[in-house]
PDB file with one MODEL, atoms N, CA, C and O in Angstrom:
MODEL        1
ATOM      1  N   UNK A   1     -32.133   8.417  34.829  1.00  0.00           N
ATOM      2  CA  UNK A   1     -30.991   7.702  34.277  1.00  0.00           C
ATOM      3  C   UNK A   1     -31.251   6.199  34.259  1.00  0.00           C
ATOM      4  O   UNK A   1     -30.602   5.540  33.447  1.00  0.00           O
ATOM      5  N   UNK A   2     -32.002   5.661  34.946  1.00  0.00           N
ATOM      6  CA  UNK A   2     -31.940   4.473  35.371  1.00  0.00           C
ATOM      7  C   UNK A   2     -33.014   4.013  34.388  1.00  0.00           C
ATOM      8  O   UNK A   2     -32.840   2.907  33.877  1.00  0.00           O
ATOM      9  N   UNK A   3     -33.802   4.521  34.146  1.00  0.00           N
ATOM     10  CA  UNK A   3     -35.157   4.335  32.991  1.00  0.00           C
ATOM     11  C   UNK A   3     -34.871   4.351  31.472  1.00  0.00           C
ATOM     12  O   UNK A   3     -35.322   3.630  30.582  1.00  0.00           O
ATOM     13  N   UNK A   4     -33.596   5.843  31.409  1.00  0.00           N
ATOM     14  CA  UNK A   4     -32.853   5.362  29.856  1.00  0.00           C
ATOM     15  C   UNK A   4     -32.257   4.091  29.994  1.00  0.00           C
ATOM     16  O   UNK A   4     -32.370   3.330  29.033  1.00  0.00           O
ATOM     17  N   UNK A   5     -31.582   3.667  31.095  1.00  0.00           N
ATOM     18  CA  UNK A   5     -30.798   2.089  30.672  1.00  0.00           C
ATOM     19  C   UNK A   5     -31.586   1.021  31.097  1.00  0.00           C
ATOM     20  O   UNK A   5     -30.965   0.011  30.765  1.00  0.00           O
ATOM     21  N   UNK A   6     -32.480   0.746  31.578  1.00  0.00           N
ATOM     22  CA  UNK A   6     -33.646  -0.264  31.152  1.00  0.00           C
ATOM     23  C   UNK A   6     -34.382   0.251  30.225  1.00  0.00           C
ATOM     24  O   UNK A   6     -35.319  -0.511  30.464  1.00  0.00           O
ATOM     25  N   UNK A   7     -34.816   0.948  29.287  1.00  0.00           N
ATOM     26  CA  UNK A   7     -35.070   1.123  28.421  1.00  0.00           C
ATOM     27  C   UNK A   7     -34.174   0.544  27.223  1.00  0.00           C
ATOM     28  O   UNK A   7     -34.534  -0.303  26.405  1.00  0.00           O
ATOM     29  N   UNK A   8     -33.013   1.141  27.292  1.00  0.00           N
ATOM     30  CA  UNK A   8     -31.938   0.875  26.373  1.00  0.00           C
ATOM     31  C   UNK A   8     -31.370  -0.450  26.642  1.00  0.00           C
ATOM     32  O   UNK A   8     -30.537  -0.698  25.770  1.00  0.00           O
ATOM     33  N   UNK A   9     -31.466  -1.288  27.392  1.00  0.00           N
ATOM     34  CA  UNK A   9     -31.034  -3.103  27.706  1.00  0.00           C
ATOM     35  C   UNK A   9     -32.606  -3.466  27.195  1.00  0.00           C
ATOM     36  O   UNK A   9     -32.441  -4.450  26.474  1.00  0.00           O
ATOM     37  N   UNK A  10     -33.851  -3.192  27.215  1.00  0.00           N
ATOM     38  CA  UNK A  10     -34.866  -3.694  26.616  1.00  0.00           C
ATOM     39  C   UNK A  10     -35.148  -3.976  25.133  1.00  0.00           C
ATOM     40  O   UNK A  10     -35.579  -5.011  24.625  1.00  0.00           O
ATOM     41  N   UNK A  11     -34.769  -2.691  24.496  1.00  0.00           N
ATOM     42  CA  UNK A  11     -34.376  -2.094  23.055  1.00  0.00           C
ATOM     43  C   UNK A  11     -33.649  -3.364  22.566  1.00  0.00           C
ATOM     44  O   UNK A  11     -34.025  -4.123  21.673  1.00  0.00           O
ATOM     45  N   UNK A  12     -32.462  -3.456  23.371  1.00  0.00           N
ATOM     46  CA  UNK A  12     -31.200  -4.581  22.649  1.00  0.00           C
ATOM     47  C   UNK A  12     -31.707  -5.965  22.848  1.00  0.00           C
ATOM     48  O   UNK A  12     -31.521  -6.911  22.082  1.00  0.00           O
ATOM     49  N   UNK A  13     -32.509  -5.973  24.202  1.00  0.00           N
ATOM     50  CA  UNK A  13     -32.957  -7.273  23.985  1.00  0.00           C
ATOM     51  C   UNK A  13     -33.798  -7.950  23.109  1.00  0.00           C
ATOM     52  O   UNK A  13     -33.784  -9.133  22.770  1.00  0.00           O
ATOM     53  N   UNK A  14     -34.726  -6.794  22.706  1.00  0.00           N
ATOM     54  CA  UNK A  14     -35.935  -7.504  21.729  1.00  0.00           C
ATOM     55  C   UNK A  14     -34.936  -7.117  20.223  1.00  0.00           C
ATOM     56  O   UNK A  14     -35.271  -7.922  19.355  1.00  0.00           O
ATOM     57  N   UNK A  15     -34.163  -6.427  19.849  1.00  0.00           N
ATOM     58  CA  UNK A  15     -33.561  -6.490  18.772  1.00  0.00           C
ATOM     59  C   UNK A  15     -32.827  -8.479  18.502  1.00  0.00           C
ATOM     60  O   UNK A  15     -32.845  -9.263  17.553  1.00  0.00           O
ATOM     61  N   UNK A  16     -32.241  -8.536  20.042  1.00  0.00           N
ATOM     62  CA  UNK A  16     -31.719  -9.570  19.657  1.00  0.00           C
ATOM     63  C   UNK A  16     -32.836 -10.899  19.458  1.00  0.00           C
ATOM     64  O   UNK A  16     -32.618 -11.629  18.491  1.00  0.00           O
ATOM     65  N   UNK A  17     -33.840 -11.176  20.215  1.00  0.00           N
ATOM     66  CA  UNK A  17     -34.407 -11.661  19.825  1.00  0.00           C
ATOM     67  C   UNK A  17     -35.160 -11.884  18.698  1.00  0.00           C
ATOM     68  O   UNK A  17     -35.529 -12.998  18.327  1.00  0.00           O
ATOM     69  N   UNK A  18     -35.418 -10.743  18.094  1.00  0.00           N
ATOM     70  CA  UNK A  18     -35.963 -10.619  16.501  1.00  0.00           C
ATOM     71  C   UNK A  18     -34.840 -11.276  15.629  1.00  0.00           C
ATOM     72  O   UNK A  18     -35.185 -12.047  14.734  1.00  0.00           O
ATOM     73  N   UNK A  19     -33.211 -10.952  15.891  1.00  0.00           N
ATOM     74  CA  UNK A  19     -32.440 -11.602  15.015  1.00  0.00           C
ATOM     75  C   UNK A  19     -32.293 -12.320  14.949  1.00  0.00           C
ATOM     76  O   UNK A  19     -31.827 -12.852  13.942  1.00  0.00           O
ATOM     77  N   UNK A  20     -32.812 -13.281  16.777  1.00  0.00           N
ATOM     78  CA  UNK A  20     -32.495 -14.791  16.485  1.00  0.00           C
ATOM     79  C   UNK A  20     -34.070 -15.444  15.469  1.00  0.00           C
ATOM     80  O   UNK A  20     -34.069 -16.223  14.516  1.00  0.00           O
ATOM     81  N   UNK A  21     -34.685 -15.086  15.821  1.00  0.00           N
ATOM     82  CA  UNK A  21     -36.043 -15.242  15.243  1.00  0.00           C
ATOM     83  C   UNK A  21     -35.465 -15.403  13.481  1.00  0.00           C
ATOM     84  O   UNK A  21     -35.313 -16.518  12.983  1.00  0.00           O
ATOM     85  N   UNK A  22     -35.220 -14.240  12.777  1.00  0.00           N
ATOM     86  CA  UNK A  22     -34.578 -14.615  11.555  1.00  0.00           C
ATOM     87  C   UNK A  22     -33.501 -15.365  11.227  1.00  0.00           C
ATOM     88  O   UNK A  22     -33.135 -15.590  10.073  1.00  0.00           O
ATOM     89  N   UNK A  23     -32.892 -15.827  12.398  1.00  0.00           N
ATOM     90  CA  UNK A  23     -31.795 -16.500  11.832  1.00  0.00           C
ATOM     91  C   UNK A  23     -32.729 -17.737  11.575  1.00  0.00           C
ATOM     92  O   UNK A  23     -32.671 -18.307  10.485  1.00  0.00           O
ATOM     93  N   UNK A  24     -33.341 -18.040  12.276  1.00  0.00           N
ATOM     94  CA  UNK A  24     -34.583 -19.578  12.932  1.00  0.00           C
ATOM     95  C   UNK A  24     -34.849 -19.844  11.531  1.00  0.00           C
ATOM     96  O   UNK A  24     -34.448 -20.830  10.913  1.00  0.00           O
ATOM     97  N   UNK A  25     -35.777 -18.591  10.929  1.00  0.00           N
ATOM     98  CA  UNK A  25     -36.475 -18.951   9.327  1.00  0.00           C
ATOM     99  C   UNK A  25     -35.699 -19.383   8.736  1.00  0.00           C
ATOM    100  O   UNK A  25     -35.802 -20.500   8.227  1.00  0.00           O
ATOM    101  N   UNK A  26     -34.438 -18.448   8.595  1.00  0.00           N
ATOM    102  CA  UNK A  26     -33.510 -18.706   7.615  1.00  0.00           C
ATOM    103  C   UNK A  26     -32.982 -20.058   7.823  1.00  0.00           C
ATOM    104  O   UNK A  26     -32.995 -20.803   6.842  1.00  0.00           O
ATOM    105  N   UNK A  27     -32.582 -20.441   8.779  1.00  0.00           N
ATOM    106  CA  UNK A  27     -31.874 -21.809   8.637  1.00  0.00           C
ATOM    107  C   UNK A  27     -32.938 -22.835   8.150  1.00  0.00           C
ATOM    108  O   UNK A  27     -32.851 -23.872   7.492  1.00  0.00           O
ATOM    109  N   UNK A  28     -34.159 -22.043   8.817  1.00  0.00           N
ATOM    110  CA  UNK A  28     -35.117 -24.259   7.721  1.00  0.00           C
ATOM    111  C   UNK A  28     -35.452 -23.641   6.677  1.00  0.00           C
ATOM    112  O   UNK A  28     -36.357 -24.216   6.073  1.00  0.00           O
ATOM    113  N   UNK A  29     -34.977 -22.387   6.055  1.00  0.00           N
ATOM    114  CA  UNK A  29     -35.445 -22.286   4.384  1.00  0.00           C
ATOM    115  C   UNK A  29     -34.087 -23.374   4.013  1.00  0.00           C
ATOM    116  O   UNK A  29     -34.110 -24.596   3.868  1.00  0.00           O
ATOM    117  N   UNK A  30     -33.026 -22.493   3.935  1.00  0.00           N
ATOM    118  CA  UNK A  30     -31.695 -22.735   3.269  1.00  0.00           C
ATOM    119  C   UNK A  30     -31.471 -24.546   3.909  1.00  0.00           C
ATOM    120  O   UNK A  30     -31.834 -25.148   4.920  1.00  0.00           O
ATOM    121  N   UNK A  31     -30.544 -24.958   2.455  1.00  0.00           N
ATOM    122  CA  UNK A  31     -29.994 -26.712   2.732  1.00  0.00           C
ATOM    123  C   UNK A  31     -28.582 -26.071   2.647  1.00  0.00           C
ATOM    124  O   UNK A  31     -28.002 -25.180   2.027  1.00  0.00           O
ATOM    125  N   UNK A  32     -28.384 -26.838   3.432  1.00  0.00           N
ATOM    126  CA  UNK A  32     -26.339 -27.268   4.092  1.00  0.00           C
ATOM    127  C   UNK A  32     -25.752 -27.277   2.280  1.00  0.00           C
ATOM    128  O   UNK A  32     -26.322 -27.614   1.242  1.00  0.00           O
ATOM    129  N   UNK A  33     -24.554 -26.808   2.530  1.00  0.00           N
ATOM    130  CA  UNK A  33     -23.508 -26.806   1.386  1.00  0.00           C
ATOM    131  C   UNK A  33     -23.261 -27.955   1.131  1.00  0.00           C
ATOM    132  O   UNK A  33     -23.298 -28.594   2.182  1.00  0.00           O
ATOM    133  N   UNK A  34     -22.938 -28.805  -0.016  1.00  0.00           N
ATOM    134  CA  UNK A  34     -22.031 -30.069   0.221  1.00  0.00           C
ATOM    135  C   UNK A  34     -20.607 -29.946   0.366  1.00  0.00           C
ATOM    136  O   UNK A  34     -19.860 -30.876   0.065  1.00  0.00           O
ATOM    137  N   UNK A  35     -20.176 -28.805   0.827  1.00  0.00           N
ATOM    138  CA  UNK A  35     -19.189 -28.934   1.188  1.00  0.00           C
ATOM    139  C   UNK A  35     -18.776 -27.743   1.853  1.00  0.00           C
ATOM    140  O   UNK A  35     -19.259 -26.691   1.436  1.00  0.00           O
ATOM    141  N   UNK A  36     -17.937 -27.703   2.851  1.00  0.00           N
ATOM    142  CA  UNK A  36     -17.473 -26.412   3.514  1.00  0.00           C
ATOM    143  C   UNK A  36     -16.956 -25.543   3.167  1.00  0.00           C
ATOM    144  O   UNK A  36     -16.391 -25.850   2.117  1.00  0.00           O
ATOM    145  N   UNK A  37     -16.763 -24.469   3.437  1.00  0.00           N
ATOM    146  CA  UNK A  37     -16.655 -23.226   2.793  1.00  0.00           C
ATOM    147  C   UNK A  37     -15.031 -22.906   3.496  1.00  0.00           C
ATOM    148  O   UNK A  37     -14.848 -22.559   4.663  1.00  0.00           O
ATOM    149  N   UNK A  38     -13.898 -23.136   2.405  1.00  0.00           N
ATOM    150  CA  UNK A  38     -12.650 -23.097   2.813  1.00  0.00           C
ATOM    151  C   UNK A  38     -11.886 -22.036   1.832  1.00  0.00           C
ATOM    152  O   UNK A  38     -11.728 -22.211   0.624  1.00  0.00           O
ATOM    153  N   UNK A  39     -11.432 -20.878   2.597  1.00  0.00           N
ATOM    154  CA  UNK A  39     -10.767 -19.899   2.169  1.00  0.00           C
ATOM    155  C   UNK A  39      -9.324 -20.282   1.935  1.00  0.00           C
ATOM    156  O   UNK A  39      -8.773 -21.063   2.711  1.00  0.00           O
ATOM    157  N   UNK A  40      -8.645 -19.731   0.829  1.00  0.00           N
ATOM    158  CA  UNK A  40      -7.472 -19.982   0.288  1.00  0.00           C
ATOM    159  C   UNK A  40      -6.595 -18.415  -0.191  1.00  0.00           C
ATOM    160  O   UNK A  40      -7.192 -17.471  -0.708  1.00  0.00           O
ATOM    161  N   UNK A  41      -5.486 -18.416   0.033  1.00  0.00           N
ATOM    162  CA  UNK A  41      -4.599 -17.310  -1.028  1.00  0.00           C
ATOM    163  C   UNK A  41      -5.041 -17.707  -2.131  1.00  0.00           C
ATOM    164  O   UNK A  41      -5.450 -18.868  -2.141  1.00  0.00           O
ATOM    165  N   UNK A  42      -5.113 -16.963  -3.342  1.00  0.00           N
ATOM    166  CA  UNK A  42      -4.791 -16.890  -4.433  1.00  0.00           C
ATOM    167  C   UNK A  42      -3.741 -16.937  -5.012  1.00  0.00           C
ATOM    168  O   UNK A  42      -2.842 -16.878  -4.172  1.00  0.00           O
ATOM    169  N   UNK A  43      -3.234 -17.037  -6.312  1.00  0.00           N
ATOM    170  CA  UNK A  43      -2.277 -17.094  -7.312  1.00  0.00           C
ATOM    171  C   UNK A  43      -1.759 -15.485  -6.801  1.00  0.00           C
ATOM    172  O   UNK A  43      -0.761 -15.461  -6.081  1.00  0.00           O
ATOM    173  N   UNK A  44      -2.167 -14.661  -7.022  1.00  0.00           N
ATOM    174  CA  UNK A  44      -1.898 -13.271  -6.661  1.00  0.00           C
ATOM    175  C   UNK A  44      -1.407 -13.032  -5.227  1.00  0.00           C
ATOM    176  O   UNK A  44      -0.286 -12.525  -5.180  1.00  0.00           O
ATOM    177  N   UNK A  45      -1.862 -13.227  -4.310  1.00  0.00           N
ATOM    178  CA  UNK A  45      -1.734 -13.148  -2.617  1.00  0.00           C
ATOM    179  C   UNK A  45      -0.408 -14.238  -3.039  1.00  0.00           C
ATOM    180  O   UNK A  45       0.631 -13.592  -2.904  1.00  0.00           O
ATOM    181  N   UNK A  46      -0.173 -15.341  -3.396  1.00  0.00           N
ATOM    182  CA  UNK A  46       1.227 -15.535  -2.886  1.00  0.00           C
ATOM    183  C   UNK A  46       2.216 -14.996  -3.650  1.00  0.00           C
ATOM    184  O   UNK A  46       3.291 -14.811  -3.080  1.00  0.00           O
ATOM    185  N   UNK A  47       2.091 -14.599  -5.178  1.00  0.00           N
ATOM    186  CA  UNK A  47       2.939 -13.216  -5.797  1.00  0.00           C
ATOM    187  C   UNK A  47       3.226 -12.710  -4.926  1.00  0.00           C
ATOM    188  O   UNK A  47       4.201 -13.024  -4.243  1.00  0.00           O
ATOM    189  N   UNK A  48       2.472 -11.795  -4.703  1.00  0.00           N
ATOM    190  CA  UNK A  48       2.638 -10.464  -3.776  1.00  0.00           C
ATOM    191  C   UNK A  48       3.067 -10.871  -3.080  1.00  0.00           C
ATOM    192  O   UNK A  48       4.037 -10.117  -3.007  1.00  0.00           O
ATOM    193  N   UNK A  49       3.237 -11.685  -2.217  1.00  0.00           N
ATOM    194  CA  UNK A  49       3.646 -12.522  -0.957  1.00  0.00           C
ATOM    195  C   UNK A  49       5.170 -12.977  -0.746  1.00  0.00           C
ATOM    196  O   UNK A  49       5.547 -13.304   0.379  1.00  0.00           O
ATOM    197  N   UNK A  50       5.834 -12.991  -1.584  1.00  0.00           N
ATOM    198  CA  UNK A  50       7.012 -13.498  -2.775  1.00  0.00           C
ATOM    199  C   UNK A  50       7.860 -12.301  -2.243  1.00  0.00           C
ATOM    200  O   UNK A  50       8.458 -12.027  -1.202  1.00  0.00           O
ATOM    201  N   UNK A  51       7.546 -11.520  -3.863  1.00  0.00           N
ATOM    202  CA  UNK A  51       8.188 -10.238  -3.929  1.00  0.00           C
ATOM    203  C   UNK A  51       8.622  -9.336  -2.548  1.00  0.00           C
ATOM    204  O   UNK A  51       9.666  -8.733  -2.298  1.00  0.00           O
ATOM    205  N   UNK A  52       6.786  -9.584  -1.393  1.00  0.00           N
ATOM    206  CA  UNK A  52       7.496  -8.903  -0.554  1.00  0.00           C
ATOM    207  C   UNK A  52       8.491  -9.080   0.526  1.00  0.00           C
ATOM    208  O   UNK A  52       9.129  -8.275   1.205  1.00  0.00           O
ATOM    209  N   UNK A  53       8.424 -10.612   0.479  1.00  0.00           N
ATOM    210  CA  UNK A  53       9.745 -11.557   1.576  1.00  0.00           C
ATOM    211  C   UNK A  53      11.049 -11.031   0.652  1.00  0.00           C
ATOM    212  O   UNK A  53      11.923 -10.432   1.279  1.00  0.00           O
ATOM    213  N   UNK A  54      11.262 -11.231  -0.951  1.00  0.00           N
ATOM    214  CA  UNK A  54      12.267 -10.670  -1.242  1.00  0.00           C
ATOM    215  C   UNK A  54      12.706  -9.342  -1.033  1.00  0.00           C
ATOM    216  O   UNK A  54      13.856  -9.008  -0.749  1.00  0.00           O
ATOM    217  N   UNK A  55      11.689  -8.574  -1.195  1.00  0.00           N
ATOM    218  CA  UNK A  55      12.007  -7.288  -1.205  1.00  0.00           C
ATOM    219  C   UNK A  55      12.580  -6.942   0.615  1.00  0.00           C
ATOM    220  O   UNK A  55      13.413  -6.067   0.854  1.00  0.00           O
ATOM    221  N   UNK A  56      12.160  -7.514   1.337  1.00  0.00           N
ATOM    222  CA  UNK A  56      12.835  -7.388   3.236  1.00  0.00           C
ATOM    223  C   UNK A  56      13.941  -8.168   3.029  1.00  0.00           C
ATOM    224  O   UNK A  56      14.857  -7.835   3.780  1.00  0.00           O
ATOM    225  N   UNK A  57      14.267  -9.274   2.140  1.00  0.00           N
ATOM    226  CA  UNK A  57      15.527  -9.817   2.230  1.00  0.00           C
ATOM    227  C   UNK A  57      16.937  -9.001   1.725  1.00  0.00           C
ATOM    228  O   UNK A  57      18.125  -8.966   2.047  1.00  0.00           O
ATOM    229  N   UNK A  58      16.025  -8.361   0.714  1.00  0.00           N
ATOM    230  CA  UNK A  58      16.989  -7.571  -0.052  1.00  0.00           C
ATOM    231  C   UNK A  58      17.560  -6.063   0.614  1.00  0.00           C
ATOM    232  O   UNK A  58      18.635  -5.701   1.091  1.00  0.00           O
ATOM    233  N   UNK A  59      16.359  -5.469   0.395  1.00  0.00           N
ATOM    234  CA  UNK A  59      16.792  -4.350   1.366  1.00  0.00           C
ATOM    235  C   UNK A  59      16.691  -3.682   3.098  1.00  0.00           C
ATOM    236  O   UNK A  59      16.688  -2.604   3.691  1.00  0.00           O
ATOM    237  N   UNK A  60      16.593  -5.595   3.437  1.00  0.00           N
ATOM    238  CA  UNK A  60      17.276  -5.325   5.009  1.00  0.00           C
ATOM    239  C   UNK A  60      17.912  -4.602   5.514  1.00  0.00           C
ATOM    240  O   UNK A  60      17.494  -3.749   6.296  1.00  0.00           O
ATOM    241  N   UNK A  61      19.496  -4.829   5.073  1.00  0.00           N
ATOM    242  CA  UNK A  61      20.638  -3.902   5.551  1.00  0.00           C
ATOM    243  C   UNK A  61      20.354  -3.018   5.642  1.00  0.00           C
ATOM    244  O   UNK A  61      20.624  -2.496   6.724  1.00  0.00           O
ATOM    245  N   UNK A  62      19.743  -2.328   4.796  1.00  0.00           N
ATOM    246  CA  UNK A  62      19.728  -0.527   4.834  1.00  0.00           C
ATOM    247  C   UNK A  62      19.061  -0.145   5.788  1.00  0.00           C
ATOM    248  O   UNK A  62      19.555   0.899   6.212  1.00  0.00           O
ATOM    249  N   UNK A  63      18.132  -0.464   6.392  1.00  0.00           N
ATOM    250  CA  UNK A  63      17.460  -0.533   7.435  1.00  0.00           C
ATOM    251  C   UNK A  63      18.427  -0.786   8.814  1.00  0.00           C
ATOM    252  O   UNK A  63      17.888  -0.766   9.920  1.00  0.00           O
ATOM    253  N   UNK A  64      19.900  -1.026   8.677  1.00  0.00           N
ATOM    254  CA  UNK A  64      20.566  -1.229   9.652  1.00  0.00           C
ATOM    255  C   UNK A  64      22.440  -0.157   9.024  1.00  0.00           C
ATOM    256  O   UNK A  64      23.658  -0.176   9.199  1.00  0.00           O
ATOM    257  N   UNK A  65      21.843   0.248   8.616  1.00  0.00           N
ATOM    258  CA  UNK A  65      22.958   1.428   7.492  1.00  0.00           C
ATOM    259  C   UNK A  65      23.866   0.418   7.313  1.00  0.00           C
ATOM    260  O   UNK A  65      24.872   0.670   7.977  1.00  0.00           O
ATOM    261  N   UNK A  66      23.968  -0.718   6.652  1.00  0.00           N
ATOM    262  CA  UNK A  66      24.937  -1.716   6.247  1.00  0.00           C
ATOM    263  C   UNK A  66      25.064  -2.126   4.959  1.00  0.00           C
ATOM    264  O   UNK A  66      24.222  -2.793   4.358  1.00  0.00           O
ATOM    265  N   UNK A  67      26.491  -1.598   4.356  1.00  0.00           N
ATOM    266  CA  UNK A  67      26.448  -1.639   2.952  1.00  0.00           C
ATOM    267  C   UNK A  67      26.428  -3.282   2.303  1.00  0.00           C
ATOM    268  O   UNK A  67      27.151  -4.138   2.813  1.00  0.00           O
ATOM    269  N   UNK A  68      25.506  -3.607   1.112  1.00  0.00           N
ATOM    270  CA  UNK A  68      25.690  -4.876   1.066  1.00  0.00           C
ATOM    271  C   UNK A  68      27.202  -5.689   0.726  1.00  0.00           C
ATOM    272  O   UNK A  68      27.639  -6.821   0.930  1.00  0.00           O
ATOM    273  N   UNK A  69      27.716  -4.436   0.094  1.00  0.00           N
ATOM    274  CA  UNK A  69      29.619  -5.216  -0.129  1.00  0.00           C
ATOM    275  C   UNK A  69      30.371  -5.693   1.545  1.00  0.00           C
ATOM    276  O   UNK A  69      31.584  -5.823   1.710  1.00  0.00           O
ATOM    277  N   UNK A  70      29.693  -5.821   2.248  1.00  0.00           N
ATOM    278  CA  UNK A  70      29.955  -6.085   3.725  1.00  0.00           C
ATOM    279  C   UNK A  70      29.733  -7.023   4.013  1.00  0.00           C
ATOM    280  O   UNK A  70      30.333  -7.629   4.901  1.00  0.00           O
ATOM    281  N   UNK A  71      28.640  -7.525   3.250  1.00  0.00           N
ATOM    282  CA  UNK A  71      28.148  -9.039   3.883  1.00  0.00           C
ATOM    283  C   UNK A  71      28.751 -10.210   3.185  1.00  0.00           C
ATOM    284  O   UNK A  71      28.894 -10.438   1.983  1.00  0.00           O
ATOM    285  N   UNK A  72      29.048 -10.856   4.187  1.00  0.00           N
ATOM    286  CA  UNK A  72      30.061 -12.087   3.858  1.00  0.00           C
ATOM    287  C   UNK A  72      29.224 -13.387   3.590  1.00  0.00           C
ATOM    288  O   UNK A  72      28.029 -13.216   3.832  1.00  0.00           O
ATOM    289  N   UNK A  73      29.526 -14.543   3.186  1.00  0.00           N
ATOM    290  CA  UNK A  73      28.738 -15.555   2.576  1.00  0.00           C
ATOM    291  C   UNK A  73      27.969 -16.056   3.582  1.00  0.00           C
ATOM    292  O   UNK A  73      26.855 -16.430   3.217  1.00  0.00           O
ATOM    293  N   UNK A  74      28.379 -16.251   5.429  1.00  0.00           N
ATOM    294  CA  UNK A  74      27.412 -16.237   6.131  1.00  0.00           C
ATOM    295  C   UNK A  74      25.979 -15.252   6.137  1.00  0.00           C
ATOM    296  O   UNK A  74      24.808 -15.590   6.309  1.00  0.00           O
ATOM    297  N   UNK A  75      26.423 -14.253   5.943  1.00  0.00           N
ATOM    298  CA  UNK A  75      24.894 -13.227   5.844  1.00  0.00           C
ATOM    299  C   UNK A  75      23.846 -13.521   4.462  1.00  0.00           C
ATOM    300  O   UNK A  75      22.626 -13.400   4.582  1.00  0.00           O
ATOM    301  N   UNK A  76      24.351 -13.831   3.441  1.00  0.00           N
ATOM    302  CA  UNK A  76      23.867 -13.951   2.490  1.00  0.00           C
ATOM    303  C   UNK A  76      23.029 -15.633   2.770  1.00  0.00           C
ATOM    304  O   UNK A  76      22.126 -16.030   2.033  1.00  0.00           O
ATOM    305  N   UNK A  77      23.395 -16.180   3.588  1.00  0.00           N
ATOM    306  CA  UNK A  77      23.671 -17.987   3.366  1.00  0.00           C
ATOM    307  C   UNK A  77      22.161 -17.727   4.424  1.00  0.00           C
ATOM    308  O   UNK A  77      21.168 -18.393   4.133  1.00  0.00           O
ATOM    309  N   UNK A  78      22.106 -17.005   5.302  1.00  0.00           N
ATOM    310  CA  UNK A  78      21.182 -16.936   6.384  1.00  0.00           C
ATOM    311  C   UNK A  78      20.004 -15.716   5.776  1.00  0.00           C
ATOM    312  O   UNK A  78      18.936 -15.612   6.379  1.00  0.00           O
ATOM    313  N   UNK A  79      20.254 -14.924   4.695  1.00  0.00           N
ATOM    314  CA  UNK A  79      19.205 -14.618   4.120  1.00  0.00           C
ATOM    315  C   UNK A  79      18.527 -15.313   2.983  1.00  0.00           C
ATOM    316  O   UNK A  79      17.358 -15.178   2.622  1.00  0.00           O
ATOM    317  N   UNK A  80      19.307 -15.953   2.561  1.00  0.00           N
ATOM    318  CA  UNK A  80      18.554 -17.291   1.495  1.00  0.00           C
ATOM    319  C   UNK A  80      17.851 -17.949   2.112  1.00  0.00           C
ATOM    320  O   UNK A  80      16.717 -18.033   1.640  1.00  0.00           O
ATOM    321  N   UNK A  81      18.037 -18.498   3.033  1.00  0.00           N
ATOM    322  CA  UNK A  81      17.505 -19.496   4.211  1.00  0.00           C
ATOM    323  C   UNK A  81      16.343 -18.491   4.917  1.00  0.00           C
ATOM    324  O   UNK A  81      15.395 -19.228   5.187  1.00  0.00           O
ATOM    325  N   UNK A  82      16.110 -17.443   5.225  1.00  0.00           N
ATOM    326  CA  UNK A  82      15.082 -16.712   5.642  1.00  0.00           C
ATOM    327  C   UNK A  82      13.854 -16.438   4.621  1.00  0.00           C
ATOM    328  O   UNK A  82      12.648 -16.397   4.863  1.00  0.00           O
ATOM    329  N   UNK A  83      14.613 -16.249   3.295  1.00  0.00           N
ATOM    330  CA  UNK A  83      13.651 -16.054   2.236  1.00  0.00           C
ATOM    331  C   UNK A  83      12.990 -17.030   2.036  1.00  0.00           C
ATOM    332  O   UNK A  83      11.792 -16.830   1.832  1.00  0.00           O
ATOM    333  N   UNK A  84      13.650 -18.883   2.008  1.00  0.00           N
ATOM    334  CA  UNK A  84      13.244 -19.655   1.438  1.00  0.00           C
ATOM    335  C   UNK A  84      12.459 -20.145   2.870  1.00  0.00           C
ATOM    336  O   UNK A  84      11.432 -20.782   2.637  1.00  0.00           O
ATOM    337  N   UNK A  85      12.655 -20.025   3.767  1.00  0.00           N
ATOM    338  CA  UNK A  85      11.891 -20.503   5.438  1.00  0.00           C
ATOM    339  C   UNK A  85      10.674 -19.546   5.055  1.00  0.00           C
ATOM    340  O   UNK A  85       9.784 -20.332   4.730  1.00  0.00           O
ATOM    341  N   UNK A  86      10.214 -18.321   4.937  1.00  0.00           N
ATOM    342  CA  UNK A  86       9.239 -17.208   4.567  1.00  0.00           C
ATOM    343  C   UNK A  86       8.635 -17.796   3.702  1.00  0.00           C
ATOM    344  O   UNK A  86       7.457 -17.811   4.058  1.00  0.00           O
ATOM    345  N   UNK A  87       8.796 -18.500   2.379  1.00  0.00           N
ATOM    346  CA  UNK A  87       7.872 -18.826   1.267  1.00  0.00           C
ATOM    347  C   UNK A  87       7.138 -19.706   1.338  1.00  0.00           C
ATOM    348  O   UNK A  87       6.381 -19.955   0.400  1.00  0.00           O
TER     349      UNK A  87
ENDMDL
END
């Protein structure tokens, strides 16, 4: 037992060393970006993003068996304000 897991911590070690080894080449082939690499939503991701804050604003209640002819201008006033705090 003891020979499979120094065996098997040896295995991982020279794997890792081989990867650092390629990372080594790779970095003095490749030149730096001029600029950083910054991820963004899309036009689409905040659509979708939209619809689905409306769609929890809208059909909240039901999720609490509460008909919407129930809700008084406070509930409505504090789901506008949730939708528009969400966007």
């Amino acid at each position: 037992m003891e020979r499979t897991r120094e065996s098997g911590r040896d295995r991982r070690r020279v794997l890792a060393r081989e990867r650092r080894e390629r990372q080594d080449v790779l970095a003095g082939e490749l030149a730096p970006g001029s600029a950083p690499l910054v991820w963004g939503a899309g036009v689409g991701s905040r659509l979708l993003a939209v619809v689905w804050l409306a769609l929890l604003v809208v059909f909240g209640p039901f999720a609490y068996d509460r008909d919407l002819a129930a809700f008084d201008w406070a509930d409505w006033l504090f789901r506008g304000w949730g939708l528009a705090a969400g966007i």
